[in-house]
C-alpha positions in Angstrom: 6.9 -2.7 14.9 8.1 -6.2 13.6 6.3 -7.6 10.5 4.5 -10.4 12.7 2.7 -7.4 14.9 1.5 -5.9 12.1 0.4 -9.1 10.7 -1.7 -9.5 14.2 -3.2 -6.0 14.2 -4.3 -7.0 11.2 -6.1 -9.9 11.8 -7.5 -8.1 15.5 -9.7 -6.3 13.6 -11.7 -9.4 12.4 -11.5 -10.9 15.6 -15.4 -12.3 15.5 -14.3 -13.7 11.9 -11.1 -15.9 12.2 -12.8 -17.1 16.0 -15.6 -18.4 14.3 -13.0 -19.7 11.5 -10.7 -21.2 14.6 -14.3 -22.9 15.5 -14.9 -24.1 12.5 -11.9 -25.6 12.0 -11.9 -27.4 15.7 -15.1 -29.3 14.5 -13.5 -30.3 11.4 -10.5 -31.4 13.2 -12.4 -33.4 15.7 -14.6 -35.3 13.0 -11.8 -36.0 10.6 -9.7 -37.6 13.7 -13.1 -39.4 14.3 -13.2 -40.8 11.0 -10.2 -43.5 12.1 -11.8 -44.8 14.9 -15.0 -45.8 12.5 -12.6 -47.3 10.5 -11.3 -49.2 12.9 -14.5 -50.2 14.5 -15.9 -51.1 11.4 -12.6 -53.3 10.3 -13.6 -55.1 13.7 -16.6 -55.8 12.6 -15.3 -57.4 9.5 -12.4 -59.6 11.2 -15.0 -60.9 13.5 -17.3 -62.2 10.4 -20.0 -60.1 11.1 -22.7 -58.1 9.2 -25.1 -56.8 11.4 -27.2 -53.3 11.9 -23.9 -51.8 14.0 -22.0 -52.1 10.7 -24.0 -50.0 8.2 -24.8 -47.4 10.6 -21.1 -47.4 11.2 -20.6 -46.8 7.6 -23.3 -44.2 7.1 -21.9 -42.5 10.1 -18.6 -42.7 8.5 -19.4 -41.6 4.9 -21.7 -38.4 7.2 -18.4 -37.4 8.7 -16.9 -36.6 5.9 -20.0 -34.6 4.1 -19.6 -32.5 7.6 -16.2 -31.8 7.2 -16.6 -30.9 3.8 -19.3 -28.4 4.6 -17.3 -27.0 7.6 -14.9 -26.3 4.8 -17.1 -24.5 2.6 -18.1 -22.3 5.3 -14.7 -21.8 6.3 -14.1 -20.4 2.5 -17.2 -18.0 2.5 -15.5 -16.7 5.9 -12.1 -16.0 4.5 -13.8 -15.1 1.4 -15.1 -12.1 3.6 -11.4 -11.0 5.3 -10.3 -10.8 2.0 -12.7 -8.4 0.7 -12.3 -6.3 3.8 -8.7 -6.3 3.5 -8.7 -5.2 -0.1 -11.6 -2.4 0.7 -9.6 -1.2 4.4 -6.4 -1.0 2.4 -7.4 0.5 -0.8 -9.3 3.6 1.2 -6.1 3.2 3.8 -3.9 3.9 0.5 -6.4 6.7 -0.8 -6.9 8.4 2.5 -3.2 8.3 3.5 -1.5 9.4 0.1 -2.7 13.2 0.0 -2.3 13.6 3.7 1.5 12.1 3.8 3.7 15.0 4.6 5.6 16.7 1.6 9.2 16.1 3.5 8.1 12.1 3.8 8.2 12.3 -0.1 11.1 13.5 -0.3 13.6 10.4 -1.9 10.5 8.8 -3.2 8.6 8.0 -6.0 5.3 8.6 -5.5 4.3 5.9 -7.5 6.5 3.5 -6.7 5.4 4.0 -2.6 1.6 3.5 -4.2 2.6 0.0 -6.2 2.8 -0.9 -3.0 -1.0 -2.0 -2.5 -0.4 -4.7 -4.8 1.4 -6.4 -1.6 -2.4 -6.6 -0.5 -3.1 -8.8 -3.5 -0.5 -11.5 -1.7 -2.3 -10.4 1.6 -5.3 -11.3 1.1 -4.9 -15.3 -0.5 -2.1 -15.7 1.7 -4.4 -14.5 4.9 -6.8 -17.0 3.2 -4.3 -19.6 2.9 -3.3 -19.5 6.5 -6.0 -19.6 8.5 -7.6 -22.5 6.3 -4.8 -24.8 5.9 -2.6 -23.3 9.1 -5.1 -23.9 12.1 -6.6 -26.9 10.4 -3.2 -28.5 10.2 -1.9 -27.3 13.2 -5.2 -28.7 15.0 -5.0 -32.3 13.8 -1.4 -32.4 14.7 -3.1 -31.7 18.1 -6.0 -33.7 18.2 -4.3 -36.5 16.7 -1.3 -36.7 19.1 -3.9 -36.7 22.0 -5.6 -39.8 20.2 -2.9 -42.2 19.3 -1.6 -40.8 23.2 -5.0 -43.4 24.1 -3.6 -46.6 21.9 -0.3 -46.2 23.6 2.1 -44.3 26.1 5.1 -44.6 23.2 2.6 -42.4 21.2 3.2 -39.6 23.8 6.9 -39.6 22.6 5.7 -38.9 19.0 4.0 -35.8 20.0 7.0 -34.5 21.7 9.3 -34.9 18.9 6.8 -33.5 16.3 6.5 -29.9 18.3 10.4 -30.4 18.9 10.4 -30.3 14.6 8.4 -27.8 14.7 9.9 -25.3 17.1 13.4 -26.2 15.6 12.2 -25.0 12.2 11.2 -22.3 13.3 13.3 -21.4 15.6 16.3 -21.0 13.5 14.6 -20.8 9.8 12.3 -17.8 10.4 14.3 -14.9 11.1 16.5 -15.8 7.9 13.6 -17.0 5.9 12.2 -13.3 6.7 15.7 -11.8 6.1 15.9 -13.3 2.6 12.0 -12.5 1.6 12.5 -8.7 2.5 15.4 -8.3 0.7 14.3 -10.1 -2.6 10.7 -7.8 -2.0 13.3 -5.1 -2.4 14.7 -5.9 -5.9 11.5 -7.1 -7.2 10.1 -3.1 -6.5 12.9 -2.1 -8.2 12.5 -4.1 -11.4 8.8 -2.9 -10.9 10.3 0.5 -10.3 13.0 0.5 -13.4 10.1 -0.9 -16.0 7.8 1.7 -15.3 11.0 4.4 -15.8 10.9 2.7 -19.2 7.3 2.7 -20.1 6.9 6.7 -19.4 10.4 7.3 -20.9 9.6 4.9 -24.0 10.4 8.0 -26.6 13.5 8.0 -24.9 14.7 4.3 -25.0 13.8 3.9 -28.6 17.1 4.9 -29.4 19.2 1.9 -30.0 22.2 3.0 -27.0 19.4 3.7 -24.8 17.4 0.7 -25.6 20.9 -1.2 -24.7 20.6 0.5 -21.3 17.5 0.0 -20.1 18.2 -3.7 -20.3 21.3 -3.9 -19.4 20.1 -1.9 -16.1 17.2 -4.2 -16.0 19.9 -7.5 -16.0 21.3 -6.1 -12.6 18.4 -5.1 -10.7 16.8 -8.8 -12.1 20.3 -10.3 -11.2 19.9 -8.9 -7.9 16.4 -9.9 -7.1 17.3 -13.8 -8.6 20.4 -13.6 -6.1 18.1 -12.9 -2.9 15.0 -15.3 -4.7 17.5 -18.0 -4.7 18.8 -17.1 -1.2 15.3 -17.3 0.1 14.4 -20.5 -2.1 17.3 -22.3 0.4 15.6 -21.5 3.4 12.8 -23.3 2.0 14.4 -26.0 0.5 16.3 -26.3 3.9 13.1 -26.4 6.0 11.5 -29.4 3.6 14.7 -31.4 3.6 14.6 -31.2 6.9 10.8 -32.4 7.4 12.0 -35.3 4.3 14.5 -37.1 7.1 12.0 -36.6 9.8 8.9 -38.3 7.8 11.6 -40.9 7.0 12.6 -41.4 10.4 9.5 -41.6 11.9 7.0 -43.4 9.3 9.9 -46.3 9.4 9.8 -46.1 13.5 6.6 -46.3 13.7 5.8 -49.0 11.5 7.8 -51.0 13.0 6.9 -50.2 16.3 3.1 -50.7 15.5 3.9 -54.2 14.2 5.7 -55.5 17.3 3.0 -53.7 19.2 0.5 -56.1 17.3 2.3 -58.8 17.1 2.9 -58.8 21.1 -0.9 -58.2 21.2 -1.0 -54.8 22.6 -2.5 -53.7 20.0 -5.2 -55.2 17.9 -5.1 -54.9 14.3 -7.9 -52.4 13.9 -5.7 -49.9 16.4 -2.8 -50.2 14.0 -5.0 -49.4 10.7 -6.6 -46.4 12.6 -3.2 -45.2 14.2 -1.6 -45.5 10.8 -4.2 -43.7 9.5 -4.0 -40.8 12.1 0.0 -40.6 11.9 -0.1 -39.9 8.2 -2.7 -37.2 8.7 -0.6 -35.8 11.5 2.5 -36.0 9.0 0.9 -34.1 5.9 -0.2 -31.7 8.3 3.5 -31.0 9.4 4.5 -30.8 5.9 1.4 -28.2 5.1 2.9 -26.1 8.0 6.4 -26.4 6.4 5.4 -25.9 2.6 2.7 -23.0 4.4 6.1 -21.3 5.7 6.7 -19.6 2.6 3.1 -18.3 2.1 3.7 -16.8 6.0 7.0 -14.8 4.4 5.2 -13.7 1.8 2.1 -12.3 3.9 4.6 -10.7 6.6 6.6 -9.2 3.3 3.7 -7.6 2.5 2.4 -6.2 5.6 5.9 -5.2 6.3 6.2 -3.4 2.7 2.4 -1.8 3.1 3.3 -0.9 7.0 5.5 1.5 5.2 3.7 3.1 4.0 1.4 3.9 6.9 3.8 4.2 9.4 4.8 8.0 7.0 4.1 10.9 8.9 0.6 12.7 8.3 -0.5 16.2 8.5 -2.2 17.0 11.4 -5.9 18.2 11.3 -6.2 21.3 13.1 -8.6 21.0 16.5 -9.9 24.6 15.5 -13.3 25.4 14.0 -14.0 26.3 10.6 -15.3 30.0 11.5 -12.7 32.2 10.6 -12.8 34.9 8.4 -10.7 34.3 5.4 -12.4 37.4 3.1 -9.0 38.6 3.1 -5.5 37.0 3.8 -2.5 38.6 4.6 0.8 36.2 4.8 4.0 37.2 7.3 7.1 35.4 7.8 9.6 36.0 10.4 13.1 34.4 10.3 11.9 31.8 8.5 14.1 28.8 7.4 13.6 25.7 5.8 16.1 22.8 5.3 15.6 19.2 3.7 16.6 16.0 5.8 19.5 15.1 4.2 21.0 18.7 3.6 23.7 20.1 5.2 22.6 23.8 3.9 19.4 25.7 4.5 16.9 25.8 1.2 15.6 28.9 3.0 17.8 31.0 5.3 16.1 34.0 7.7 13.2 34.9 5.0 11.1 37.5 6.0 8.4 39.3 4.3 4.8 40.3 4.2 2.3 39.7 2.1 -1.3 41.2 1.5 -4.0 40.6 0.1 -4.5 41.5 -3.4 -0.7 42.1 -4.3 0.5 40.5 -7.3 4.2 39.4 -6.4 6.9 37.9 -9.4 9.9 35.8 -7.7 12.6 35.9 -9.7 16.1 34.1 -9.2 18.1 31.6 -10.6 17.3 27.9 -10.8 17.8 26.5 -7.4 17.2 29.9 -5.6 14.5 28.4 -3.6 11.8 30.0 -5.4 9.6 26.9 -5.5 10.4 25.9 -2.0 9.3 29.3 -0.7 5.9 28.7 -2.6 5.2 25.1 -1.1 5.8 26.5 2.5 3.9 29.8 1.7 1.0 27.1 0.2 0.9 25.1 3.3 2.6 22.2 1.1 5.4 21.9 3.3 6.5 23.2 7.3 9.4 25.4 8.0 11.8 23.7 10.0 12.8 27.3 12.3 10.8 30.3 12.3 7.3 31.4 12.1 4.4 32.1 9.2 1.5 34.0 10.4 -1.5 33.6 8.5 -4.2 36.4 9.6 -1.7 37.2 12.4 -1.9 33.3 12.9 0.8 31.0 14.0 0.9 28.6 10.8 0.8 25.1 13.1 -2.1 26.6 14.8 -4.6 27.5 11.6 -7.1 25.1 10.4 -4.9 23.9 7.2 -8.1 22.5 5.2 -9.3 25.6 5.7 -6.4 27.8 4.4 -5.8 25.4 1.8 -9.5 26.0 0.6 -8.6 29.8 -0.2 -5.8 28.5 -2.6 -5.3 27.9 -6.0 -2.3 26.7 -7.2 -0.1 25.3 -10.2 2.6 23.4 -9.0 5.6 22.1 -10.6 5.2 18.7 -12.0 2.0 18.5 -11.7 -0.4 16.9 -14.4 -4.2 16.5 -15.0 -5.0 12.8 -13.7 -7.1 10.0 -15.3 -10.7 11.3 -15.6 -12.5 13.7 -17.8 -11.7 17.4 -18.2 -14.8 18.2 -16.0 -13.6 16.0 -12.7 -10.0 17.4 -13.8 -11.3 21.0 -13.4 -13.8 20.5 -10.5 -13.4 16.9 -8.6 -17.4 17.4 -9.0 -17.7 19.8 -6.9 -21.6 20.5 -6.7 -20.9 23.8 -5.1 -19.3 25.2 -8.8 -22.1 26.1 -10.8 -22.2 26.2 -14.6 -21.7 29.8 -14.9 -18.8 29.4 -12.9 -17.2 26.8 -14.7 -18.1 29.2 -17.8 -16.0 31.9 -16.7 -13.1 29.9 -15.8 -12.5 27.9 -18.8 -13.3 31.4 -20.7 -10.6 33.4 -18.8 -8.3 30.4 -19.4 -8.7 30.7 -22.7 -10.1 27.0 -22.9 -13.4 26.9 -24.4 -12.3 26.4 -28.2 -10.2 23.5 -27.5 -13.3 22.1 -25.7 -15.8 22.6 -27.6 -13.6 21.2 -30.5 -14.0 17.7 -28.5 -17.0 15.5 -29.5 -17.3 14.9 -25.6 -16.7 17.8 -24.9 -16.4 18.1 -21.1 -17.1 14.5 -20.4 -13.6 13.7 -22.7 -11.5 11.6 -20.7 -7.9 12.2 -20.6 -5.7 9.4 -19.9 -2.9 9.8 -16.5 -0.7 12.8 -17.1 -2.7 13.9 -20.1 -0.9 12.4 -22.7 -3.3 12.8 -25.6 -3.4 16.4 -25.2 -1.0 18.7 -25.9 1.4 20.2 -23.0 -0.7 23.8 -23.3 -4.0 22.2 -23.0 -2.6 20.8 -20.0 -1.6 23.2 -18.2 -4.8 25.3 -19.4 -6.9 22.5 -17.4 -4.9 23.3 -14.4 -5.4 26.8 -14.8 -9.2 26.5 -14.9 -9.1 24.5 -11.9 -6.8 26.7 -9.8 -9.2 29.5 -10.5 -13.0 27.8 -10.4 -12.9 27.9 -6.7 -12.6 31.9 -6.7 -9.9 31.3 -4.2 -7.7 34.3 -2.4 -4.6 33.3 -3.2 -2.8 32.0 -6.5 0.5 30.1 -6.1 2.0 29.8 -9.4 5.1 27.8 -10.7 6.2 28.5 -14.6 2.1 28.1 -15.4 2.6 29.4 -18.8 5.7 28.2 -20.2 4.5 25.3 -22.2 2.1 27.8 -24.6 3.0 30.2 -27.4 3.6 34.0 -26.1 0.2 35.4 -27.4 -1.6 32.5 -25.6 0.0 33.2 -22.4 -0.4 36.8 -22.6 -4.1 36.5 -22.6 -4.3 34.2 -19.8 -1.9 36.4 -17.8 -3.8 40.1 -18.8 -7.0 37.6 -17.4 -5.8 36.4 -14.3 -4.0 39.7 -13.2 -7.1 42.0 -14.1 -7.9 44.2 -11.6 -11.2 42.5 -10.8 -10.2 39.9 -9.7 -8.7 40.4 -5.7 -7.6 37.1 -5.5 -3.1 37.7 -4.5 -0.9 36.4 -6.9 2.8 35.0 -6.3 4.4 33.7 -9.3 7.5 32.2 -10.7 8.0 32.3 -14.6 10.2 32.7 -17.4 7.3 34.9 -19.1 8.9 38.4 -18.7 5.3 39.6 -19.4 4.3 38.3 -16.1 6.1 40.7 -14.1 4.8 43.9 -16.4 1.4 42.6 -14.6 3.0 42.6 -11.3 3.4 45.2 -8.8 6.0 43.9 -6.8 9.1 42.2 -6.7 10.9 39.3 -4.9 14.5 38.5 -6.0 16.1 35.8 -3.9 19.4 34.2 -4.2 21.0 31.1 -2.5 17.4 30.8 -0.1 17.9 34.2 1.1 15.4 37.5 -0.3 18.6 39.4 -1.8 15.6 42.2 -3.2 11.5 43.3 -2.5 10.4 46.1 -4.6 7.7 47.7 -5.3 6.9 48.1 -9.5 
């Protein structure tokens, strides 16, 4: 879809707006191209040496005209003040509705938060929308109007027009493409300065040293070279465009001066017709140069619907059609033949696995880094899809099951994952009415968690910034603990969920979460070797494929 489409879908969706806008703006147009022949009635009036009745009203009419136009435009701004609200509210819940449902392989080569810098494009969005419509259709309107009009003082006028649209379609006819070209491309560069800065403000321990300081701005110089390269680039499409418009305003306010004077002077025209066709060319000729100067403001706005588009255009799960009525009390997972490899691999991650899992089983993976022993957790979690083979879920094919459903029966600790910005309480149960407080007791008990809480002065309603970085790494993972477990889920999928705490510490958590009361299934991968003393069976796999399954 090109950027222009999306820009278009866009604005179909406040259809009933930007029509009223358009309506708006046709008044306007028609009373400010009014305004000249008043003038020139009125300068009639005073060649002729006359002061009568006809003269004031003329004036009052006049000086009316132009309250209405001004009060067109302030509704025109209330209007536009509403498409930018709805465009900030559609694409913030767009952005927060699409984010967790974007397929896990669609991540893969990205940086989260680099993809979700993105809705600041809707920032330029919404003035430029704003911009657009106002200044666009109003322009683009009294060009219209105004070449019909002076088309009624004289045929010659009709030859004006048809060199003004021939400007126009000139421009953009071989500026626009380029102009787009250029602005996408320095978009580009300008993300990645974005990109490289915030590298630097969650590495800053790291760039402190004085080598590494030297780096970061030396890598900063070419990414900023890079975007001033494609800035200036784009700046000579503009700068083309207006020097263009420059020779044309020259040409033309020179012609038809001239013209207009030997038009008066051989008494086809009177006087009063010159002042008010005068009048209307120059109006016609700022609007031109609004639609010129406006070009950039359109490459911006299409930039940014091009950069947020995608966004949307990454794949989504799909919602299961099935109904929420199935019995999950116990869950037993089987894979057949099942293989998994990422887009730009040559080699499988997974090759053939096939196992079976029930419910209740407390399983260790063990292999070395790389193995695949994460991958086979994301897949087995629903994170990610095989690409050949089959997982069964209750004897169900895996693209058949309802996956909000499955998912709610999980509890999970995933690699790289951190608490978010909020306090412990939404970190442990997105206020979840459903956990009660005896609940949440007994999971930040088991966790081992209720000293370090009750140390707080907030307690539970202490906010912890994005990634937790006021609290130590143990506490951390602790929080994510509590809220893998507060749901009572069926299965826990574990990744390393101990390794940032003290072996005493961890051993508690692990005798907890591995007592036999709880019948939740358990898959783990850990560098604890106590872990697997709690386990009762064994996965060893090697290069994607399961090399060992024992039984402890």
């Amino acid at each position: 879809m090109t950027p222009l489409k999306r820009f278009y879908n866009l604005l179909e969706l406040d259809k009933k707006d930007i029509t009223q806008l358009f309506l708006y703006a046709i008044i306007a147009g028609l009373i400010s191209l009014s305004l000249p022949l008043g003038i020139q009635a009125i300068i009639n009036f005073i060649q002729s040496g006359r002061v009568s009745a006809s003269w004031i009203v003329l004036i009052i009419l006049v000086v009316v005209g132009v309250a209405l136009v001004g009060l067109l435009s302030l509704m025109q701004l209330r209007i536009t003040e509403n498409l930018q609200q709805k465009i900030f509210v559609r694409s913030s819940f767009e952005f927060a509705a699409r984010l967790p449902k974007i397929k896990f392989e669609q991540w893969y080569n990205s940086y989260p938060p680099e993809i979700a810098n993105r809705f600041f494009d809707t920032l330029t969005i919404q003035k430029g929308t704003s911009k657009l419509l106002i200044d666009f259709s109003a322009a683009l309107l009294q060009i219209i109007f105004g070449i019909i009009l002076l088309s009624l003082y004289h045929p010659f006028f009709i030859i004006f027009g048809i060199l003004l649209f021939g400007l126009l379609f000139f421009i953009f006819k071989f500026s626009y493409k380029i102009g787009l070209e250029t602005s996408l491309k320095e978009s580009k560069f300008k993300y990645k300065v974005a990109s490289w800065l915030q590298e630097i403000a969650r590495n800053n321990f790291s760039f402190r040293n004085e080598l590494n300081y030297n780096f970061a701005l030396h890598k900063n110089d070419l990414f900023v070279s890079d975007y001033l390269n494609y800035r200036e680039k784009h700046f000579n499409v503009i700068k083309r465009q207006f020097t263009q418009l420059i020779f044309f305003k020259i040409l033309i306010t020179s012609s038809l001066l001239a013209i207009g004077g030997y038009l008066v002077l051989s008494q086809q025209m009177n006087i009063g017709q010159f002042v008010a066709a005068e009048i209307i060319i120059l109006l016609v000729i700022t609007s031109v140069e609004k639609i010129i100067i406006g070009l950039e403001t359109l490459y911006d706005v299409l930039t940014s619907v091009e950069k947020i588009g995608q966004v949307t255009d990454m794949s989504l799960e799909e919602d299961s059609n099935e109904s929420d009525d199935k019995n999950y009390n116990n869950i037993t997972l089987e894979t057949e033949n099942m293989s998994l490899r990422f887009p730009d691999s040559k080699q499988k991650t997974l090759k053939e696995v096939s196992l079976k899992i029930n419910q209740n089983e407390r399983i260790i993976l063990e292999g070395k880094n790389g193995s695949g022993k994460s991958t086979l957790i994301r897949v087995l979690s629903g994170l990610m899809q095989p690409t050949s083979g089959s997982l069964y879920i209750n004897d169900d094919t895996f693209r058949k099951i309802n996956l909000k459903q499955y998912r709610s029966q999980i509890g999970s600790v995933i690699y790289g994952e951190s608490p978010f910005e909020g306090t412990i309480m939404e970190n442990i149960t997105f206020n979840d009415p459903n956990i009660n407080t005896e609940t949440l007791k007994w999971a930040i008990e088991g966790i081992e968690l209720s000293d370090y809480i009750k140390s707080l002065p907030h307690g539970l309603d202490t906010i912890i910034y994005p990634e937790g970085k006021q609290i130590s790494a143990s506490n951390a993972q602790k929080i994510l603990l509590a809220r893998s477990i507060v749901h009572r889920p069926k299965i826990l999928f574990y990744e390393d969920p101990t390794d940032t705490m003290d072996d005493e510490m961890a051993n508690k958590i692990i005798n907890f979460v591995t007592a036999k009361e709880h019948q939740w299934t358990i898959m783990v991968t850990s560098k604890n070797p106590y872990w697997k003393t709690k386990c009762n069976r064994s996965i060893i796999i090697q290069n994607g494929s399961i090399q060992q399954d024992i039984k402890i």
